[in-house]
N, C-alpha and C positions, 0 to 999 in steps of 0.2 A: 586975904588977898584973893582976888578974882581968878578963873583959869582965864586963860585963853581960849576964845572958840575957836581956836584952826587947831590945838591938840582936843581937844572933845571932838571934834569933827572926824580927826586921824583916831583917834581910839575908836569911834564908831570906826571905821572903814576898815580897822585891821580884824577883827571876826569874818568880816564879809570877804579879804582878801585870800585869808584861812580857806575860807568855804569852798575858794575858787583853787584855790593849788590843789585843797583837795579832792575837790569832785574832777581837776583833770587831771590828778592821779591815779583814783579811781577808777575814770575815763581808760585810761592808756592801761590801768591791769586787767579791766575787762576787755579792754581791747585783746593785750594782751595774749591773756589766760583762753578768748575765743578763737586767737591762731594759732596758738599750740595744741589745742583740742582738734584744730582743724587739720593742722599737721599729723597729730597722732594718729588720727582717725585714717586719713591718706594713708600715711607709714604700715597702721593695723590693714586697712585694705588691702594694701599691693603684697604685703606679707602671707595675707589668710588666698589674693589670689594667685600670688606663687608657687602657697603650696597645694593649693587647689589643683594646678598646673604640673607638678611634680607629681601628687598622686596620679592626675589624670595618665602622664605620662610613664609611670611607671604599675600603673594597672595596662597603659597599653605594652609596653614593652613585655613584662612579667606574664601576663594572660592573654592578651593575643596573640602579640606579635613571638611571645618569649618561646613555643618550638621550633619556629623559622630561623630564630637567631640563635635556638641551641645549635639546627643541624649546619647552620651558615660557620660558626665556630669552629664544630666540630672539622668541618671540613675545610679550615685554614688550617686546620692543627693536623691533618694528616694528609696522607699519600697517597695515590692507588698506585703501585711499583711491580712492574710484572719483567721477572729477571729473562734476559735470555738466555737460554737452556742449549747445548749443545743435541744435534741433531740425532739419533741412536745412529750404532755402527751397523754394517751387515758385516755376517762371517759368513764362509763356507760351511758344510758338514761336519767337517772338522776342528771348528772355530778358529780358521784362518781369517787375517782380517780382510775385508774386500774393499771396505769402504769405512770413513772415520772423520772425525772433526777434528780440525787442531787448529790450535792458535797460532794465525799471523797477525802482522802487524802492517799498520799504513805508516809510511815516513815521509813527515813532509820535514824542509829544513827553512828557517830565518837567515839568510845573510848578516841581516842589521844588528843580530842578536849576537853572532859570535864574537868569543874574546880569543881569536887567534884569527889569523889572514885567510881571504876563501882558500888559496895555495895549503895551505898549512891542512886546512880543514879536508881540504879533499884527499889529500896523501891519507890520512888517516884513514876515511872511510872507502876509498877505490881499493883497499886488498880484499875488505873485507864483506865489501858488496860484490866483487866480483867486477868492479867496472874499471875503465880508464882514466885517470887523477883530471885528465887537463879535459876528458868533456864535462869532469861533475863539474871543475871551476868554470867551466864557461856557462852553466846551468846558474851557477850561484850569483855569475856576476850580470847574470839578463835580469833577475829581480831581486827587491829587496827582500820578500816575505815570500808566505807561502808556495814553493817550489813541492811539485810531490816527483819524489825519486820512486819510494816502490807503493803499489797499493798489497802487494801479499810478501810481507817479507818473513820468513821462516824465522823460525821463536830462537833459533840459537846464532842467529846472525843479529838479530835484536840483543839477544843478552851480549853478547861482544860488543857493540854499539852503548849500549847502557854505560858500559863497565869504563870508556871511555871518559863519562860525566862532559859531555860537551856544550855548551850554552849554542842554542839557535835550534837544535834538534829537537823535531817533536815525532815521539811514535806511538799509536792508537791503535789499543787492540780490537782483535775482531776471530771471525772462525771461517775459517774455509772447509771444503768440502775434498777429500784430499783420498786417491784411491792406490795404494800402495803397489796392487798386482796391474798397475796400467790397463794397458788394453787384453790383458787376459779373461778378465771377463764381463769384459763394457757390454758387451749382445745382451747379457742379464741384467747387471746391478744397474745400466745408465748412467745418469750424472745429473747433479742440482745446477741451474742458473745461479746469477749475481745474486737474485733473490732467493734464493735459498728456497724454490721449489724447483724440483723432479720436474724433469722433462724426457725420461726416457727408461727404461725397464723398469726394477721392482722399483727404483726412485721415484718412480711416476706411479706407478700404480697401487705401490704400499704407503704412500704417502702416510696416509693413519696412522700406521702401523709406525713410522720410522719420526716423525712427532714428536716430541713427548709433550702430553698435557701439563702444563704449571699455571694452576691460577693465578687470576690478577691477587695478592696480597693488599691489605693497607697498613700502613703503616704510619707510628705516631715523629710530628716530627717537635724539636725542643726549640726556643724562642729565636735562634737565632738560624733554623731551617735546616736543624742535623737531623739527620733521623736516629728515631733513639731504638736501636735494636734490642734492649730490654723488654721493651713494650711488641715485639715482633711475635706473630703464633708461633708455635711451636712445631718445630720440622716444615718451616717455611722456606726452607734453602735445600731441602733434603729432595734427589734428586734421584728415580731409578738408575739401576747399572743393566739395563735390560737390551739383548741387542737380537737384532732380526738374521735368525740363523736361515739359511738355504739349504737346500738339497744337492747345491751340486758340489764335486769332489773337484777342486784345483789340480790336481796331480794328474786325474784322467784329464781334465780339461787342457792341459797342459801337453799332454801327449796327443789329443784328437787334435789339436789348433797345429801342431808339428807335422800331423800325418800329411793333414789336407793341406797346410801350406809347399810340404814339399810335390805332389801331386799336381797342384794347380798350377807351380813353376816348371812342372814338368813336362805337363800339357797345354800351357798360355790360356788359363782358362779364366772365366771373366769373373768369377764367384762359387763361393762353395758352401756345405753344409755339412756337419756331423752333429746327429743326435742321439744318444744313449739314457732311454729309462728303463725303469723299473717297472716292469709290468705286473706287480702284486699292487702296487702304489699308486702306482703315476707318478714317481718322483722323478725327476730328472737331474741325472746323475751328471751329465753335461751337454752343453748346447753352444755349440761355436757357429760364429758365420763371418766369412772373411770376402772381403777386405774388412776391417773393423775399426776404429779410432780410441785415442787415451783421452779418457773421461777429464784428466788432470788439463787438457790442452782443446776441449771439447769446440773453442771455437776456430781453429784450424780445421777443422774437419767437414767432410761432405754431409751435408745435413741429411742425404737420402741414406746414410748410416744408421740415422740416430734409430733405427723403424728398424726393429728383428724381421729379417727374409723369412725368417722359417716360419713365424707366424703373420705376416703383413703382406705376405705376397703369395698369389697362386699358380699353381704348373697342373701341369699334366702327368700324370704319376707316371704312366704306360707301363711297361710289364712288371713292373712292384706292386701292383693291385691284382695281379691274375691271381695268388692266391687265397686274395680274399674272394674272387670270384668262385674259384671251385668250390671255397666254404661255403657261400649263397646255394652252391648248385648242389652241395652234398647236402645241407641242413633241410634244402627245400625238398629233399627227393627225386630232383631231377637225373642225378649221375647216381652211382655207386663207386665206391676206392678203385673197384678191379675192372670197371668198364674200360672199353678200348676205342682210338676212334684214330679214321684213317687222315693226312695228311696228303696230300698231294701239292701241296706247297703255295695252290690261290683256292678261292671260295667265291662264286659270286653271289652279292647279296644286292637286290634289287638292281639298279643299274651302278652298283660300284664293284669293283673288284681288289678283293684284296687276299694280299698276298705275306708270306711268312719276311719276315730280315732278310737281305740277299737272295730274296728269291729260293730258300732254300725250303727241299719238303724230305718228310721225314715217313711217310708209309702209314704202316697202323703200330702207333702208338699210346702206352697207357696213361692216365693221367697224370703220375709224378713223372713220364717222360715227355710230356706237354709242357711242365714246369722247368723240365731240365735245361730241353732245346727253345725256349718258349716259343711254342709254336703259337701264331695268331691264330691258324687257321684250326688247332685241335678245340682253343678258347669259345673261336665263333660258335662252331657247333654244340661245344655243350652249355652253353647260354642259349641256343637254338631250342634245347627242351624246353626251358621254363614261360610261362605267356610273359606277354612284355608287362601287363600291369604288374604281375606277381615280382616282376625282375625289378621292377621300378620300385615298388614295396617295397623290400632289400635293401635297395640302394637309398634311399629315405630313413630304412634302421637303425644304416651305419650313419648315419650323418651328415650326406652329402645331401649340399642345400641350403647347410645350417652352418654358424657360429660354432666356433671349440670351446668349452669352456675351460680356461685356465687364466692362474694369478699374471699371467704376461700381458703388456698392453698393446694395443693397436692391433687388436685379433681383426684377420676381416675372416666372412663366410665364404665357405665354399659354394664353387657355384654349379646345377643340375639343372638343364632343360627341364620344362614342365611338363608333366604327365600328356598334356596334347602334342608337345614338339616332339616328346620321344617316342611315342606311339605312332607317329604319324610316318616312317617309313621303319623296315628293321635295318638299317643302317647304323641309325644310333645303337640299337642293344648289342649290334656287331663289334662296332669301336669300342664302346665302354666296353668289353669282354676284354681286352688287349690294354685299356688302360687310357682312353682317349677319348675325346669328346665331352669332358667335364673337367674342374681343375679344384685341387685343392691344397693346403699348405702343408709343407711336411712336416710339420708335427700334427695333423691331423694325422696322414697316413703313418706316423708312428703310433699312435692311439687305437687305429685301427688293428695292425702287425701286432699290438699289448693282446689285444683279445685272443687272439691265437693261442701266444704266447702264457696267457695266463688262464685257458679255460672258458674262455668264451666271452669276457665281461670288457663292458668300454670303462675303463676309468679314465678319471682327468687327469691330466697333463699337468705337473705344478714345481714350481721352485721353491716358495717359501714352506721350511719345513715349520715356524714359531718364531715367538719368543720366549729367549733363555735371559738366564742372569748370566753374572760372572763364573759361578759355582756349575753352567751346564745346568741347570734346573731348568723345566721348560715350565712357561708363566702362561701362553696361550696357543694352542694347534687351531690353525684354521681348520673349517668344516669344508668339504666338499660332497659334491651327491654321492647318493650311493649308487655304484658300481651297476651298471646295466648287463644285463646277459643279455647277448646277442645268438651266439651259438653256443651248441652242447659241448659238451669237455671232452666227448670221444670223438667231434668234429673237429674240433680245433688242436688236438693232441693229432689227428690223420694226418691235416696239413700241414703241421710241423715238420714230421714225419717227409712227407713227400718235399717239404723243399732241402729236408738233410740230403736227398739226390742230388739237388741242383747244386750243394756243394762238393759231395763226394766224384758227382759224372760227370754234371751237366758245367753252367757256362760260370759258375763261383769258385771254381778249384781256387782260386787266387787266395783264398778266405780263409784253408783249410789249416789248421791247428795243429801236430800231432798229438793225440791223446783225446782228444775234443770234442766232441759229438756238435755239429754245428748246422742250423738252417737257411738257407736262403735265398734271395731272391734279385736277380740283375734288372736293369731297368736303362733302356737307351732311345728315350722317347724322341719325337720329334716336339721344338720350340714354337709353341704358338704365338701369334706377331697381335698386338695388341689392337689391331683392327682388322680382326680375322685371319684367318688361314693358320698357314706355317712359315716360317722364318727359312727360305734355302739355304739347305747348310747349318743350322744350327741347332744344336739337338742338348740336351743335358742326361748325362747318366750319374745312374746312382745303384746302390746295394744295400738291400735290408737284410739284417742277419737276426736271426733266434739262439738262443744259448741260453743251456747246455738244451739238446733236445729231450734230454728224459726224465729231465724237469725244469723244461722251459719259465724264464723268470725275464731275463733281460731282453732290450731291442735296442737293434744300434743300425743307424741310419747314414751314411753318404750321399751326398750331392756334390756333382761337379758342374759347373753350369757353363755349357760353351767350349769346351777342350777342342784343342785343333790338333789336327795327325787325324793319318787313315785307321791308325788303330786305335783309335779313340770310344770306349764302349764301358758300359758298367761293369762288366766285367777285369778291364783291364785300367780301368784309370781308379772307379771307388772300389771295388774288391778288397784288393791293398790296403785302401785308408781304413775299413772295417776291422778288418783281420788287425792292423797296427794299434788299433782302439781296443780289439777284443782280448789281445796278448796283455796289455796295459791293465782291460779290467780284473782280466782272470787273475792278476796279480794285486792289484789291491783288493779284490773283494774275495781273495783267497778262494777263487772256485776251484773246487776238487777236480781232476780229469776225469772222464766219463771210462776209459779203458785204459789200463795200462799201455805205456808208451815203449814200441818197439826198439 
């Protein structure tokens, strides 16, 4: 049998159909197989430039960048925390306290916050604040929040408040500056502002001292911003007990602030002054100046307080300086102890005339009876020996002219015509013999009365004795200069000597001690008016006293400024206040009596 040609035909065509399924199999795996490669190749790329990208990135991080972003860390991770430290105390001599920090507290109150009626709330806190129940509630019910009742409330009126547990009360502590003996000794220690700096005595001027250094600390803190005091230095909380000891004694101070208050109310006088040092030292054993204010309440007070008179203001010393003059005139050679010189009661010097107190004269008298009666006109003459440049040299020795140096602040200088104004008539060297015609503060001319008093030497003037700890151990003495000799020690022991007249005869009986061997000197100057001359009618006396004379150590000083009455005079208004000061010291500093007491 035959095939058929249309299967021959179809057997031919299926190989060649074959051929075709399979070259576009082929077709589609190369196709395929060349976009997976091409995929791969992508995929490998962005891979190998990822990490390309990474390294890059973390060679910058790690090598460059990596100590910026150490100290960048470091310093989210910790703190700089600089604690505040309470301010040191001052004591007295004694290590009484003068001055101190203690904790108050600021109260503010929430209305919205309490869980009992403002009525309710206020009964509670008006006994114990000390106030009236129905003004807090009306306080409570003007706002909702922050109400501030007290900004310094005392730490045991807080703990009663505490203790109460009341919702809406908020109280925030804090330190105030807090001075226990008030105004007993504000002329010295002063007082801090809101800011917690000194603005007046050693507070102002020992500032450093009264400080305490605490450095800035750092501290690590844990992830969720505790600070972790593990990781804290060691004796980073530790705090000296170190406090700024003085020289002056409360007890004397205490009794000099009594003498001259009673005095001043005696006489209606307008301000006054007692001061008492140590003339081996210069320590100042007390310094009162009244009127005076409580450092505790410092902004009630007259601000021309805040400035010690005794160093911030100048006078005219007038007869409390003659016996520094005799010393000028014994040291220079001009007198001798046993010279005599006649009185007739005026003196003319160029075209002025001047005359003794009252017009009174006294004949020929010797030099400690110059001191007794102080006569102006025995002074004139023996300042008459010396050439005026030689007198004015002296008077430049001692200090006049110049700043005092002491740890007090707002010292002003004394002030001395210059060598052409005083030289140019003798009038000037006339008054200044008598104590006039220049001015200076009286704790200079207590500086001056030390010299005497100790031999001849100027020392400074000073309050702060260190710092001590708790134990009384002293941590630092301040330095001061060394000691100037001005006059010789058989000069300065003469004029001792001759002002024990002025207490024994002359016009200081008021002063005298039984047993006591005592020096001194009255003084009832006239007031010079602040744009020359003198003030009519106003005059200020005072008394400088020496003790014991036969081995003179202390000086003690009154001021009375302005006393009214006819008998109104150093002798009869500070006399008194000395003597009431020197009875006080002889008993705390146990001074032996000079002779047995009749």
């Amino acid at each position: 049998m035959q095939k058929s040609p249309s299967r021959k035909i179809r057997q031919r065509q299926r190989p060649k159909a074959r051929q075709k399924i399979f070259s576009s199999f082929f077709s589609k795996f190369i196709a395929q197989t060349s976009n997976v490669n091409s995929r791969l190749f992508i995929v490998w790329a962005v891979l190998v430039t990822a990490a390309f990208g990474l390294a890059v990135n973390l060679y910058n991080l790690q090598i460059i960048r990596g100590p910026k972003l150490t100290q960048r860390a470091r310093n989210q991770q910790m703190v700089n925390l600089r604690l505040f430290v309470p301010r040191r105390p001052v004591v007295d001599r004694n290590r009484d306290m003068l001055a101190m920090d203690r904790p108050v507290y600021t109260m503010y109150v929430h209305p919205k916050l309490f869980d009992k009626s403002n009525q309710e709330i206020a009964k509670l806190l008006a006994p114990i604040m000390g106030k009236d129940a129905t003004e807090l509630e009306t306080k409570f019910e003007s706002k909702k929040s922050g109400i501030l009742l007290s900004s310094a409330l005392p730490e045991e009126v807080a703990d009663r408040i505490y203790s109460l547990r009341l919702n809406g009360i908020e109280l925030t502590q804090k330190y105030s500056r807090f001075y226990p003996r008030q105004d007993l000794v504000a002329e010295v220690v002063g007082y801090v502002n809101v800011d917690r700096r000194g603005q007046a005595g050693v507070e102002y001027s020992q500032e450093k001292l009264l400080e305490r250094s605490l450095k800035t600390v750092r501290l690590s803190r844990a992830g969720n911003g505790a600070l972790m005091s593990d990781h804290a230095p060691e004796g980073f909380l530790h705090s000296d007990d170190l406090q700024l000891q003085l020289t002056i004694d409360s007890r004397l101070q205490r009794a000099a602030r009594n003498a001259l208050q009673e005095q001043m109310d005696k006489y209606h006088a307008q301000r006054g002054a007692v001061i008492v040092m140590d003339a081996w030292d210069g320590s100042l054993l007390s310094l009162v100046s009244l009127p005076t204010y409580n450092p505790n309440q410092y902004s009630k007070a007259n601000v021309s307080l805040f400035k010690n008179w005794t160093v911030a203001d100048l006078y005219e010393p007038g007869s409390t300086f003659k016996p520094l003059n005799v010393a000028i005139a014994l040291e220079a050679g001009a007198i001798k102890s046993e010279d005599t010189f006649n009185d007739p009661g005026s003196i003319k010097v160029a075209d002025r005339t001047i005359r003794n107190a009252q017009n009174k004269s006294y004949g020929q008298i010797n030099i400690a009876q110059i001191l007794q009666h102080s006569s102006n006109i025995g002074m004139v003459q023996m300042i008459q020996r010396l050439q005026i440049p030689v007198y004015y040299s002296w008077l430049e020795k001692l200090g006049l002219g110049q700043s005092l140096n002491t740890d007090l602040p707002f010292v002003v200088a004394s002030q001395l015509k210059s060598l052409e104004k005083f030289a140019a008539s003798p009038v000037e060297a006339a008054t200044t013999s008598f104590g006039q015609g220049f001015s200076l503060t009286p704790l200079q001319l207590v500086q001056l009365h030390g010299a005497l008093a100790n031999g001849g030497k100027l020392v400074t003037p000073h309050v702060v004795k260190g710092l001590i700890d708790s134990k009384g151990q002293i941590h630092y003495t301040p330095s001061y200069p060394t000691p100037r000799q001005i006059f010789s020690p058989v000069t300065s022991q003469k004029v001792v000597e001759m002002m024990e007249t002025v207490v024994a005869n002359g016009t200081g009986r008021a002063s005298q001690i039984p047993g006591y061997r005592i020096g001194g000197k009255t003084g009832t100057a006239q007031k010079a008016g602040s744009s020359g001359g003198y003030i009519s009618g106003a005059k200020i006396t005072s008394f400088v006293a020496i003790l014991p004379v036969e081995t003179p150590r202390y000086v003690v000083l009154a001021l009375v400024d302005e006393p009214k009455g006819a008998n109104a005079y150093g002798g009869t208004v500070a006399a008194p206040i000395v003597k009431a000061v020197m009875e006080a010291l002889i008993t705390i500093e146990k001074i032996p009596p000079s002779q047995s007491i009749q």
